[in-house]
C-alpha positions as CSV (number, residue, x, y, z in Angstrom):
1,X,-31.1,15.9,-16.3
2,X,-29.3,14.1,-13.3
3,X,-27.1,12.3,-16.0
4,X,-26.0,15.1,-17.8
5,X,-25.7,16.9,-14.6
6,X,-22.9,14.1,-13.8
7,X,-20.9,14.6,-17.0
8,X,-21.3,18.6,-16.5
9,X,-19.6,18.2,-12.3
10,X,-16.9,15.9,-13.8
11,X,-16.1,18.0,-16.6
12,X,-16.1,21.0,-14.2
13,X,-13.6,19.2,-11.8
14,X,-11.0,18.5,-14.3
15,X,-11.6,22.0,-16.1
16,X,-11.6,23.5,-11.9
17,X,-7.7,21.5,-12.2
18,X,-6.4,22.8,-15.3
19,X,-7.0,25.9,-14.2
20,X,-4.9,26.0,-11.2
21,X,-1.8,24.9,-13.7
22,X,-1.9,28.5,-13.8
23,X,0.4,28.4,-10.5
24,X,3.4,26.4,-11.4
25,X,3.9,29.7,-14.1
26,X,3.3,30.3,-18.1
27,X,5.1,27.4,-19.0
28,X,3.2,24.5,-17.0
29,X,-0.1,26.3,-18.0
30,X,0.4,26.9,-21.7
31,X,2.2,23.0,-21.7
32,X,-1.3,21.9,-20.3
33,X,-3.5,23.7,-22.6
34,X,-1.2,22.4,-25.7
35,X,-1.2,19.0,-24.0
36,X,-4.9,18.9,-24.3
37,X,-5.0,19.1,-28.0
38,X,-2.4,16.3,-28.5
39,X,-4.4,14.1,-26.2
40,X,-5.5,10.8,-27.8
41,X,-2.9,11.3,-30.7
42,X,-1.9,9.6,-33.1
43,X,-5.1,7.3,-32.2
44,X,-7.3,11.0,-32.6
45,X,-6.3,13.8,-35.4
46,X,-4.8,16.9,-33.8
47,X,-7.0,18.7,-31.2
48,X,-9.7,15.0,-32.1
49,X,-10.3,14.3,-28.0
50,X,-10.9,18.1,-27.5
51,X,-14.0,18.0,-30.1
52,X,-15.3,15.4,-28.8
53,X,-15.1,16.6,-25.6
54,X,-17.1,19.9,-26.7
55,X,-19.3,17.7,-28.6
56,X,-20.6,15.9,-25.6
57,X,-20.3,19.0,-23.6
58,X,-22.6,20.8,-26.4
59,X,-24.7,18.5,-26.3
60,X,-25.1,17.7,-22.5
61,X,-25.9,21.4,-22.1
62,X,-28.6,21.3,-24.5
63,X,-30.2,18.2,-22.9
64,X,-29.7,19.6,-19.6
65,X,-31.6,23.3,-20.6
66,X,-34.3,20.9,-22.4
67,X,-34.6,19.1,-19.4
68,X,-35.1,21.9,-17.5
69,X,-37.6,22.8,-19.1
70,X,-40.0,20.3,-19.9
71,X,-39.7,19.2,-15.9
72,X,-40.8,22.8,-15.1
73,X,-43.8,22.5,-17.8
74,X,-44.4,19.0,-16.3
75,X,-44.8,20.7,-12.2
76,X,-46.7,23.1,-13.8
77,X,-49.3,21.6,-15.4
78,X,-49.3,18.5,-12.2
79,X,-50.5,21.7,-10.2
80,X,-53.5,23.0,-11.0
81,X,-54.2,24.7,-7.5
82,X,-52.0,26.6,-5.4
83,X,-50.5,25.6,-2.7
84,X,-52.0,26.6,0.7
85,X,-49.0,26.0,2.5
86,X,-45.9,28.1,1.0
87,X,-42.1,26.6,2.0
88,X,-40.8,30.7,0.5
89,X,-37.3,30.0,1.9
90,X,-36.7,26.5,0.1
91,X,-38.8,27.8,-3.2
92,X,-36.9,30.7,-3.7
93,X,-33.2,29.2,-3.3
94,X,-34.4,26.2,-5.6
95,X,-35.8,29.1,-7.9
96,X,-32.8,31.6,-7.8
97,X,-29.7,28.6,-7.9
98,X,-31.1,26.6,-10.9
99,X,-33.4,29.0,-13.0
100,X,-31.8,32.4,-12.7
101,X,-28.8,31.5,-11.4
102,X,-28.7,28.9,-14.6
103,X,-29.3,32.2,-17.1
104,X,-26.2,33.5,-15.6
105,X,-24.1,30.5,-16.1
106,X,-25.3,30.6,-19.6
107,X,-24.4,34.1,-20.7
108,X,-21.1,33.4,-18.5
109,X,-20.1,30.6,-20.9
110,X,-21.0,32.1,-23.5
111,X,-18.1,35.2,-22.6
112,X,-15.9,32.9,-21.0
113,X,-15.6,30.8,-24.6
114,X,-15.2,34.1,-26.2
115,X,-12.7,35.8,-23.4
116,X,-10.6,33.0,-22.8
117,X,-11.2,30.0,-25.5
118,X,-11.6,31.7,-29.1
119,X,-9.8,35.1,-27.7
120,X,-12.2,37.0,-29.6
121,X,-13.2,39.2,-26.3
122,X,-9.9,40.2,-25.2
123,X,-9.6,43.0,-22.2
124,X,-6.1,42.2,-21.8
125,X,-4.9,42.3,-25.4
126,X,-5.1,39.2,-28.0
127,X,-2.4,36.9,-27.1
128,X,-2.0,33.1,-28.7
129,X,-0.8,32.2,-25.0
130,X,-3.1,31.0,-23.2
131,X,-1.6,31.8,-20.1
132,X,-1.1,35.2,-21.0
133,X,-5.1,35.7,-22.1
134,X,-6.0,34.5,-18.5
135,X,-3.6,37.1,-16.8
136,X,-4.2,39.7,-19.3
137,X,-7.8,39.9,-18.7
138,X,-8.1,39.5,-14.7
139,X,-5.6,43.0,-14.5
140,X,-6.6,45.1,-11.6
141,X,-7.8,48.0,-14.3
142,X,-10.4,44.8,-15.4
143,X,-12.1,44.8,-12.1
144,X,-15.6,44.6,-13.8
145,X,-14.3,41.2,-15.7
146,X,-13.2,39.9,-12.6
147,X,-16.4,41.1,-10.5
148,X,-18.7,39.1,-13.6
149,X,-16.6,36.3,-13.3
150,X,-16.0,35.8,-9.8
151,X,-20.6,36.5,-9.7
152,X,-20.5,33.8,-12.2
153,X,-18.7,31.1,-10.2
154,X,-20.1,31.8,-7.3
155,X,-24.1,31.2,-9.2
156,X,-22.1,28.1,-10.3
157,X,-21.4,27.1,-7.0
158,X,-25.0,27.7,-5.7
159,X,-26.4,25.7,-8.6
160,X,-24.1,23.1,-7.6
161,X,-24.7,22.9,-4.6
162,X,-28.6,22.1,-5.2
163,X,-27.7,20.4,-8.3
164,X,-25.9,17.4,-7.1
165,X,-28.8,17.1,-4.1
166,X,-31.1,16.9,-6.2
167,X,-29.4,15.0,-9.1
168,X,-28.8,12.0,-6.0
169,X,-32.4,12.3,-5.5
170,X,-32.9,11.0,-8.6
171,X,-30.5,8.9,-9.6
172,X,-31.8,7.0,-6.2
173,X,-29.3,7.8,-3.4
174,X,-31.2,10.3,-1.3
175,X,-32.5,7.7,1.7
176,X,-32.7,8.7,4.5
177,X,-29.6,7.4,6.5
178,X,-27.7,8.7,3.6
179,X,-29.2,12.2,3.5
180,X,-26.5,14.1,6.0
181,X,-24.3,12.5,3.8
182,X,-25.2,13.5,0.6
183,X,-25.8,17.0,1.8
184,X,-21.9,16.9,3.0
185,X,-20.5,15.9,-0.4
186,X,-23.2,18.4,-2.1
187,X,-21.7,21.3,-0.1
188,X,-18.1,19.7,-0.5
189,X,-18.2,19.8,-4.2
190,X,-19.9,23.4,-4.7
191,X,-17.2,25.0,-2.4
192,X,-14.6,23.0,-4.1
193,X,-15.1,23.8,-7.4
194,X,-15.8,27.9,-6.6
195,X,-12.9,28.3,-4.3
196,X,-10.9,26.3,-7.1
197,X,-12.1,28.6,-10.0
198,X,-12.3,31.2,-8.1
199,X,-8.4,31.3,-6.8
200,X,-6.9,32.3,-10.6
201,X,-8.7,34.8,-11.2
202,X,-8.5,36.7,-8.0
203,X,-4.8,36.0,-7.9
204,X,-4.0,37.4,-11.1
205,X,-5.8,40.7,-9.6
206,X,-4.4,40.9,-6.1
207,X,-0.7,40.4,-8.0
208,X,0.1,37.0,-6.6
209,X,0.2,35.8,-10.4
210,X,2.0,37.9,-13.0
């Protein structure tokens, strides 16, 4: 889970960078997006390094749900009494961020790929410009596509944020000289990477991007 928690952050920091292409205008962005699928060529076909990346992606995503899962069978079935002492604050956050909060990640890629990727879901109008699809569909009169997204991002951020502590946990890191640390570049990267995906969106709707 840690591991493809790793490749998930990274893929979410470059993806957090493309996105803010969106700035320099249509042409930077829609230069970027076609950029990605020459990436790798004539070594890769067409549009190769992009399926691999979904590939992996796919298939980190899986591993990470499965994960999930069995860990959360494992707890339970390690407790067979309750605990007699309740930590409700810490329970509940861990709860909400990575099971709930993981639900709505889920159902949010799922529109996202849909909205923005395939342009199947398309508030704005169907546009083969990528830039264009991304403005289109954050327009003032979209508010409720903007208020799921920017929801979305934010449950991203959260599971971040408790993510990456717990992915150093595991993966060895979390002594406890290094534990103020850890917990800095856990908050670092959750606030980085919402602010960052976060900043398109609301532009396009405030009018700062047209």
């Amino acid at each position: 889970m840690a591991v493809t928690g790793v490749i998930l952050v990274l893929y979410l920091i470059a993806h957090m960078y493309g996105n803010l292409k969106v700035f320099s205008g249509q042409e930077a962005f829609d230069g970027y997006a076609h950029g990605l699928r020459e990436l790798g060529y004539p070594l890769l076909p067409e549009s190769g390094f992009l399926w691999i990346a979904r590939v992996v992606l796919l298939a980190s995503v899986l591993i990470h749900i499965y994960s999930a899962v069995v860990l959360t069978m494992r707890a339970r079935k390690a407790r067979t009494d309750r605990y007699q002492v309740k930590k409700r604050v810490q329970r509940t956050y861990a709860s909400y961020t990575m099971r709930y909060g993981g639900i709505l990640i889920a159902l949010f890629v799922i529109f996202h790929i849909l909205h923005l990727t395939v342009n199947v879901i398309a508030p704005g109008g169907k546009s083969d410009s990528p830039y264009e699809r991304l403005v289109g569909g954050f327009q003032p009169e979209f508010w409720y596509v903007t208020l799921f997204y920017v929801a979305s991002v934010i449950a991203v951020g959260f599971h971040l944020r408790h993510g990456v502590w717990s992915g150093m946990a595991t993966l060895g890191f979390n002594k406890a000289s290094r534990q103020s640390k850890i917990n800095a570049v856990a908050v670092a990267i959750a606030v980085i990477v919402t602010v960052g995906f976060l900043l398109p969106p609301l532009a396009v709707t405030f009018g700062l991007v047209s």
